[in-house]
C-alpha positions, -999 to +999 in steps of 0.1 A: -381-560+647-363-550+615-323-551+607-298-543+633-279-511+616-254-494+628-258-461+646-246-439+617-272-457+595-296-456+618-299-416+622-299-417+584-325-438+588-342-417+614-339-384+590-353-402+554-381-415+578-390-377+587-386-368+557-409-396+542-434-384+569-435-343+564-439-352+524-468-374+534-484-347+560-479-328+523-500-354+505-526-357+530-531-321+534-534-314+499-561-338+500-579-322+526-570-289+511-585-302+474-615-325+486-648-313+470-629-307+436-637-324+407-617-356+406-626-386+381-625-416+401-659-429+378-633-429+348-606-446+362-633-471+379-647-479+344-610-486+331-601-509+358-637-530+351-631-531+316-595-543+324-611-571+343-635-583+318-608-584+290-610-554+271-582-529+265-586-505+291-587-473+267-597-480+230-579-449+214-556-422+233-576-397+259-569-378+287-583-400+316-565-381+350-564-347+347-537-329+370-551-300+390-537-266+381-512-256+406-535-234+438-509-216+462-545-207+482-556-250+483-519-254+496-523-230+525-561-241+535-541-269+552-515-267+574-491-298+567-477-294+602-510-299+615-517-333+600-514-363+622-503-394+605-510-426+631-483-444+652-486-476+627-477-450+594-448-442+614-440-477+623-443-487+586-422-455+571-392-461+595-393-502+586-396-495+549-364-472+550-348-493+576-356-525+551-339-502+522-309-491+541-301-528+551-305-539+519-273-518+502-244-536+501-209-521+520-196-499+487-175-471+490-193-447+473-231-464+461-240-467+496-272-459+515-254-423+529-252-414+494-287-421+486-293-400+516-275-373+503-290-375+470-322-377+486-309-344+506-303-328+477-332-334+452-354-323+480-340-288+486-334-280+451-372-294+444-384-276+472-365-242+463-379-248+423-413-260+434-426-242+461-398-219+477-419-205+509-435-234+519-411-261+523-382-238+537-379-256+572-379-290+559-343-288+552-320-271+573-283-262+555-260-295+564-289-317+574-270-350+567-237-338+578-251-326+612-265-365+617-233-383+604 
C-alpha cells in the first residue's frame, strides 16, 4: 500500500486523482478523436537515432512537432466520459498523488490543501479560457471546500 494520510488528505487525494483521470479521458479521447491525422512520429524517430549514434539531434533550428490547429468538431467526435481508463491507471493516478501528498511537509500555508486549491483554481480558470462548454462539469463551485 502507499502512505497512511489522514482523512482530510485523503479526500484531497481522492479529488486530484479524479481530476488527474477526467484530464486523461481528455487526452485519450482527443487521440481517438485526431487518429488518422498527420502526425510526424518518422521525424521525431530519426532525431532520437541520431541522438543515439552521437550526432546533434537537429543540425540548425526547424520545426520538428507541429501542434494541431485547435478542432472544436475533433473534440466532440469523442466523448471524454465515454473513455474507460483500466483499474491499474487508476491504481497508479491515486498512488502518484497519494505519494505527492505524503511527501509535503506539515506548513501552514505551502501545504498539499493549497496545492489543491491552486490546482482547483488553474483548472476552472483554464477550463473557462480554454474550452468554456466542454469542461463545465468538471468543477463544481466550492469543489475543495465541499471535501475539506
Amino acid at each position: 500500500g502507499g502512505p497512511v494520510l489522514d482523512r482530510r488528505t485523503q479526500r484531497l487525494v481522492d479529488w486530484n486523482t479524479e481530476l488527474l483521470m477526467q484530464l486523461l479521458k481528455q487526452v485519450v479521447a482527443r487521440r481517438f478523436a485526431v487518429s488518422g491525422r498527420r502526425t510526424q512520429p518518422d521525424a521525431l524517430w530519426e532525431m532520437a537515432q541520431n541522438v543515439g549514434e552521437g550526432h546533434m539531434p537537429v543540425e540548425e533550428v526547424v520545426e520538428i512537432i507541429q501542434l494541431p490547429d485547435f478542432d472544436e468538431r475533433a473534440i466532440r467526435q469523442v466523448d471524454p466520459d465515454t473513455v474507460i481508463l483500466s483499474p491499474e491507471v487508476a491504481a497508479q493516478c491515486r498512488s502518484y498523488v497519494g505519494r505527492l501528498a505524503s511527501m509535503y511537509r506539515d506548513n501552514p500555508f505551502h501545504n498539499f490543501e493549497h496545492a489543491s486549491h491552486v490546482t482547483m483554481s488553474v483548472s476552472k480558470l483554464l477550463s473557462r479560457i480554454v474550452a468554456p462548454e466542454i469542461n463545465k462539469d468538471l468543477l463544481g463551485e466550492g469543489a475543495i471546500q465541499e471535501m475539506i
